[in-house]
C-alpha positions, 0 to 999 in steps of 0.5 A: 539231191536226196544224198546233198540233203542228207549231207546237209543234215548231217552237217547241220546235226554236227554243228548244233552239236559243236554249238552246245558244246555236244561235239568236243574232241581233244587231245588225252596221252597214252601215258603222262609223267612229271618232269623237269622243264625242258627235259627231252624225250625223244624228238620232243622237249616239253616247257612252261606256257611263260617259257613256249610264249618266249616270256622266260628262259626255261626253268630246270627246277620248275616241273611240267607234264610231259604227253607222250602219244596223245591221242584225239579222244571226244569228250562228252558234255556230261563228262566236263561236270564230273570234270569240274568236280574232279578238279575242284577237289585236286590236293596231290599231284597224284590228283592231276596225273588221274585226271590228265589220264582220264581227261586230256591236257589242258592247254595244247601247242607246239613249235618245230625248232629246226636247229635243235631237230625237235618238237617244243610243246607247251605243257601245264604246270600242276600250278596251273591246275592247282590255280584252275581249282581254286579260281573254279571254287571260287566261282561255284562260292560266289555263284551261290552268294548271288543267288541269296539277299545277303549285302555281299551279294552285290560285291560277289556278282562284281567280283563273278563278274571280274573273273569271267572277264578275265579267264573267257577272255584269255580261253580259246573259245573262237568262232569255227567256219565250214562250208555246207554242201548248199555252197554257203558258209556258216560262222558257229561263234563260242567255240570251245578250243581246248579243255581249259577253254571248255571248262571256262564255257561251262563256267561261263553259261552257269554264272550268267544263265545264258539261254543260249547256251542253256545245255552247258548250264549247271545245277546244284542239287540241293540234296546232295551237292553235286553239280550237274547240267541242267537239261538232258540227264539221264537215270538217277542223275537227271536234274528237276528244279523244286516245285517251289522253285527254290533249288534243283535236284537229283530225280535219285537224289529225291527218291532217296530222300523221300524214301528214307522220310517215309521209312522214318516216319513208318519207324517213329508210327511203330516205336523203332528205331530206323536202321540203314543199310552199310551201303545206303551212304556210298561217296561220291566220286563227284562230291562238290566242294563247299 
């Protein structure tokens, strides 16, 4: 009896943790290039989305990444905010090769094509990415502007309100099933399937500050910009909301603040100039984009 509880704890632990988004596995490559739609290495052949759903032929001239040994690899809940900040602020394709290399693929499925002895997978585009980056600065714009009074807001909240529509909608995010050692089975709903799905789960309980979903909700530190979730930070990067309630922050973002006020009024009281150290103003890797 004591070994059917302790395995029912443990199933149950697993399943809050996939609920909030805690307990996401996905697939990274041991090594990732940019290659020609359709080019083929070894037993696999790597296409387009339009092309793998049989919407179009196979574009020579159109460049896909191409994975090869992926692995499955967790990635954490707190590594998808740096994750959304890193892919907002993609320029190059360098950019996305580091962060296919740090994070995994977006998108993931393959077909075994027995005439031609290989494996068809489904690959991104740096236009897919590129895409994903403007529609999240999009989101993070329009999130901001509903929060305000302006006469726009309304207009924004309709148009968050459209893009959320579309881009859930079209994400795998389904409901997992498992049996628990009790004998029933538990349906756990929202179930994130793939990265870009994650992301759009994250996206999703920040635009419409789902209570039920409170752990994947972001927050803009009103310091220093960055976006990070909302309960359960750790260190300098743990968010607080204002006393007053007007905004968010960083526990070290506001240290430092209030340092650097105190310094500025001890210098102002004794006549001198403040001086900061060179390494006071370090950037950082996950600087939001306005």
């Amino acid at each position: 009896m004591a070994n059917i509880e302790l395995e029912m704890a443990r199933k149950v632990d697993w399943l809050n943790k996939l609920r909030i988004g805690e307990s996401f596995y996905w697939w990274r490559p041991r090594r990732v290039e940019l290659v020609p739609e359709g080019r083929r290495f070894g037993d696999a052949v790597f296409v387009s989305a339009r092309t793998f759903r049989g919407e179009t032929g196979t574009d020579r001239s159109q460049m896909v990444f191409a994975y090869l040994h992926l692995e499955n690899r967790h990635v954490s809940r707190e590594a998808v905010a740096t994750l959304i900040a890193r892919v907002r602020k993609i320029e190059t394709d360098g950019d996305i090769l580091e962060i296919v290399k740090d994070y995994g693929v977006l998108h993931a499925d393959a077909e075994w094509k027995q005439p031609l002895d290989l494996w068809r997978w489904q690959s991104d585009t740096p236009e897919d990415w590129r895409r994903l980056a403007a529609e999240l600065n999009e989101v993070f714009d329009l999130i901001k502007r509903t929060e305000t009074r302006d006469p726009g807001a309304d207009e924004a909240r309709q148009r968050l309100a459209h893009l959320l529509s579309e881009r859930v909608s079209s994400s795998l995010i389904k409901t997992c099933h498992t049996a628990l050692p009790s004998g029933d089975i538990v349906a756990v709903p929202c179930v994130a399937f793939d990265l870009h799905a994650m992301i759009w789960k994250v996206v999703e309980a920040t635009a419409t500050q789902s209570s039920a979903a409170k752990y994947l909700r972001l927050r803009e530190c009103c310091i220093c910009g960055e976006w990070d979730f909302e309960t359960e930070g750790e260190g300098s990067r743990r968010m607080r909301e204002r006393r007053d309630g007007l905004g968010w922050h960083h526990d070290g973002c506001y240290r430092r603040k209030d340092k650097r006020e105190r310094d500025e009024a001890r210098a102002e009281r004794e006549e001198r100039q403040r001086h900061e150290r060179p390494t006071a103003k370090k950037g950082s890797p996950v600087f939001s984009v306005d």
